[in-house]
C-alpha positions in Angstrom: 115.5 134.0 177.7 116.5 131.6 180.5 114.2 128.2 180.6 111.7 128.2 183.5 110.8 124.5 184.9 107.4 124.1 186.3 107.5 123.3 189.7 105.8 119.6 190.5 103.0 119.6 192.6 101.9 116.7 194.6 98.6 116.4 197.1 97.8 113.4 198.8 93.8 112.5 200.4 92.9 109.4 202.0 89.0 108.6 201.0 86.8 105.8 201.5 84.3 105.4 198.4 81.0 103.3 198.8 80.3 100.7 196.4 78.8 97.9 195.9 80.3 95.0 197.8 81.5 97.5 200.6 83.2 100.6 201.5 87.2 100.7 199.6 89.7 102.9 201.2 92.1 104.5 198.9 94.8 106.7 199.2 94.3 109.5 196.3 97.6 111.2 194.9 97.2 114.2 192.6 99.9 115.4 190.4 100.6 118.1 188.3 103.1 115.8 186.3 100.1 113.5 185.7 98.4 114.8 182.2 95.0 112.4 181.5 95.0 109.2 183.0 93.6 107.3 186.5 96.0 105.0 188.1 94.9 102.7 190.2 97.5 99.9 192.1 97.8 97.9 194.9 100.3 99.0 197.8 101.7 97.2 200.5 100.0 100.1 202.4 96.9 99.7 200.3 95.1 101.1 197.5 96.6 104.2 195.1 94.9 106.3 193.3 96.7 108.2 191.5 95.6 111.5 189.4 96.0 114.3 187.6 95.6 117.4 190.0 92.2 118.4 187.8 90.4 115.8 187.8 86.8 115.6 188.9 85.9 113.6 191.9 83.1 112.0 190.4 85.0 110.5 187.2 87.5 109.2 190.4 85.2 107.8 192.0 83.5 106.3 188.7 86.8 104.8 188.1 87.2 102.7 191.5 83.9 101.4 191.0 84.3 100.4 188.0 87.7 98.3 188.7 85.9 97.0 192.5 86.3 93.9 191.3 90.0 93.7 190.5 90.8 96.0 193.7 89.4 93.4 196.2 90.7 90.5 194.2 94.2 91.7 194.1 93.6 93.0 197.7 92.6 89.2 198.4 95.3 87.6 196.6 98.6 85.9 199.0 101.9 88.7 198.3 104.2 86.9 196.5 107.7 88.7 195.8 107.9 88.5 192.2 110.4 86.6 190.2 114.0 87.8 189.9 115.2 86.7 186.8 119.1 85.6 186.9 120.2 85.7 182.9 121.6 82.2 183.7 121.7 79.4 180.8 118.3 78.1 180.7 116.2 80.7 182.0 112.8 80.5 181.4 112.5 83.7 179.2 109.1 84.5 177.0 109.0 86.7 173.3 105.6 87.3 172.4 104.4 85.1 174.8 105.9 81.9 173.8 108.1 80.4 175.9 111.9 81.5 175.1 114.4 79.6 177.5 117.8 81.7 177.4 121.0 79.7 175.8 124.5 80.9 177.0 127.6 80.1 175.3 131.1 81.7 174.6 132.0 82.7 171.8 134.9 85.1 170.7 134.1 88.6 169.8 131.2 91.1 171.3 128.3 89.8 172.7 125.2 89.4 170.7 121.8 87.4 170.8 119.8 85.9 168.4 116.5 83.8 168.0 117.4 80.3 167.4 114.0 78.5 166.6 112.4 79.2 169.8 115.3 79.3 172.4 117.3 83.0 172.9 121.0 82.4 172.0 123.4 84.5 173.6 127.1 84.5 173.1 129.5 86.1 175.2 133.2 86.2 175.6 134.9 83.5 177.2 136.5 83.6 180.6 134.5 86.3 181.5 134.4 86.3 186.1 130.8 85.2 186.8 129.2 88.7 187.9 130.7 90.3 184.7 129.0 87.4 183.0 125.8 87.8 184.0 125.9 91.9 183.5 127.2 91.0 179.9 124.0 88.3 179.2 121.6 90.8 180.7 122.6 93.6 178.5 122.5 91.8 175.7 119.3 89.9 176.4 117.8 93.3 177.2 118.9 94.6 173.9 118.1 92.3 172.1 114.3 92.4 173.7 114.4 96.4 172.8 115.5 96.3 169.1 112.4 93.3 168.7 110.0 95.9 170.2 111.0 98.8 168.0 110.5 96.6 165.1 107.2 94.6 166.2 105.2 97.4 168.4 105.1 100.1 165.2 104.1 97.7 163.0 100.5 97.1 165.3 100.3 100.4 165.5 100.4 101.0 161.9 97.4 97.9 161.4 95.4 99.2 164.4 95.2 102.6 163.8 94.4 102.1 160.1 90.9 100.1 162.0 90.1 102.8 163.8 90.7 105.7 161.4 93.5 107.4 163.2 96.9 108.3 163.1 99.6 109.2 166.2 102.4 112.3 165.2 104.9 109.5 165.8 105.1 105.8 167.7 108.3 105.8 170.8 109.2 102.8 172.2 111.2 103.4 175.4 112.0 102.5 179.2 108.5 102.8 181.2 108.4 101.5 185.0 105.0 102.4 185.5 103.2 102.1 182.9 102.7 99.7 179.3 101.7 103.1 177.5 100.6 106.6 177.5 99.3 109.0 174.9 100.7 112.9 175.0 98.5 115.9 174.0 101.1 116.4 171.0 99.8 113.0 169.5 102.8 111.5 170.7 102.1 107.6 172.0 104.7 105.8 173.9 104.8 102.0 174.7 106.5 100.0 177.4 109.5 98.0 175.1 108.3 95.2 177.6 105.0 94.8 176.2 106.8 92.4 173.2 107.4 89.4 175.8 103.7 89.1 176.3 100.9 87.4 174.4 100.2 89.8 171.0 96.5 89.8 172.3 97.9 92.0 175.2 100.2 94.6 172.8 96.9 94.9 170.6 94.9 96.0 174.0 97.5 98.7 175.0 98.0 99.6 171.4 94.0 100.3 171.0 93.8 101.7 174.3 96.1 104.9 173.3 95.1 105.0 170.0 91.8 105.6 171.1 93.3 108.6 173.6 94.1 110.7 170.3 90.1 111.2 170.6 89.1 110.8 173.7 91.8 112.3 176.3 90.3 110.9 179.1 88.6 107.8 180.6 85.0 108.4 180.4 82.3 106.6 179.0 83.0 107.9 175.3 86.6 106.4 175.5 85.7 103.0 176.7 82.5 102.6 173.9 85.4 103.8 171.4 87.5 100.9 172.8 84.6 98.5 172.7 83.9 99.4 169.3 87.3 97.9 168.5 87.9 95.6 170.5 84.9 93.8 171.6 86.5 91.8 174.5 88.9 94.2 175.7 88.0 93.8 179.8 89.8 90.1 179.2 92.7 91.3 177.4 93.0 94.3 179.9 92.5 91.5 183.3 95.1 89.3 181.4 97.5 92.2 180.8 96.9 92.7 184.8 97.7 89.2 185.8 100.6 89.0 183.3 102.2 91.8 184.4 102.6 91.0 187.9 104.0 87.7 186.8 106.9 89.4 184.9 110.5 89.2 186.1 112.9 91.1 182.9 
């Protein structure tokens, strides 16, 4: 029989929620590519809210009040275009949240990277023109970052979901713009290979955070006490997994 693809649907509201410091407006997207989870970010254009195309209004509206206080920080807080990075000799590169500057050499042979105490090594061919260069150091340095996270994220998985009496069907590590995690119906959990330049207290976070999705699809109070349970203080890992990740420029 021929494959059918379900067609994406996509509604957009703007609403204006009272809470308790004052009224937020929000523009409220519904998807029906969006499974379980509440997005919220901030927009040039403002706040998003973004949804999956079932969910109630009142768990919404639950959820911008509960993050009022980050919304009108971050809604507060000077624009600043984030840092580019440039894969040039010294950059000021991180690995588990230590700092990691970037070494470039030449060296015969393919390129390849390795930790060298706490600098990133990277050797490339010599004579290479400048903009092939840099594409070479990137790839490799992104590599490199992508192997260390296929190792390193499983392996908190595998402590953390011993805690909490769980298990996932099986741990991906993979390319994720928009988010540091997610946790499919199947049991599947998926991480954001970036999380492994951070600080481990902010893998642990997202690592608890899906593991805790396997019972509780959702974001209501019975997820969050699981959460809790856990991870005692895991509003400041989640504010400092906020802050960080607007900071990071791989």
């Amino acid at each position: 029989m021929p494959r059918t693809t379900a067609r994406r649907v996509t509604t957009t509201d703007h609403r204006a929620l009272l809470c308790a410091d004052g009224v937020i407006e929000y523009r409220l997207v519904r998807s029906s590519r969006r499974r379980r989870t509440i997005e919220i970010t901030i927009e040039p254009e403002g706040v998003r809210v973004s949804t999956p195309m079932r969910t109630p209004d009142a768990e919404i509206e639950a959820t911008v009040r509960e993050r009022e206080a980050w919304i009108r920080r971050h809604l507060a807080a000077p624009r600043e275009a984030p840092r580019v990075a440039t894969y040039d000799d010294g950059e000021p590169l991180t690995f588990l949240g230590r700092p990691t500057p970037l070494l470039v050499n030449e060296r015969p042979g393919r390129a390849r990277a390795a930790l060298d105490f706490f600098n990133l090594r990277v050797s490339v061919p010599p004579r290479l023109e400048a903009e092939r260069r840099q594409a070479a150091v990137r790839a490799t340095v992104l590599a490199w970052y992508r192997e260390r996270a296929a190792e390193v994220i499983p392996l908190r998985v595998e402590g953390w979901a011993k805690a909490m009496g769980c298990q996932p069907s099986r741990v991906v590590v993979k390319e994720q713009k928009q988010r540091w995690g997610s946790c499919g119906p199947d049991g599947v959990i998926r991480f954001n290979w970036r999380l492994v330049l951070g600080a481990p207290a902010l893998l642990d976070y997202v690592v608890v955070h899906e593991l805790a999705h396997l019972r509780h699809p959702h974001h209501g109070p019975a997820f969050w006490q699981a959460v809790a349970r856990t991870m005692p203080d895991y509003r400041e890992r989640r504010s400092r997994l906020r802050e960080w990740g607007r900071t990071l420029a791989v």
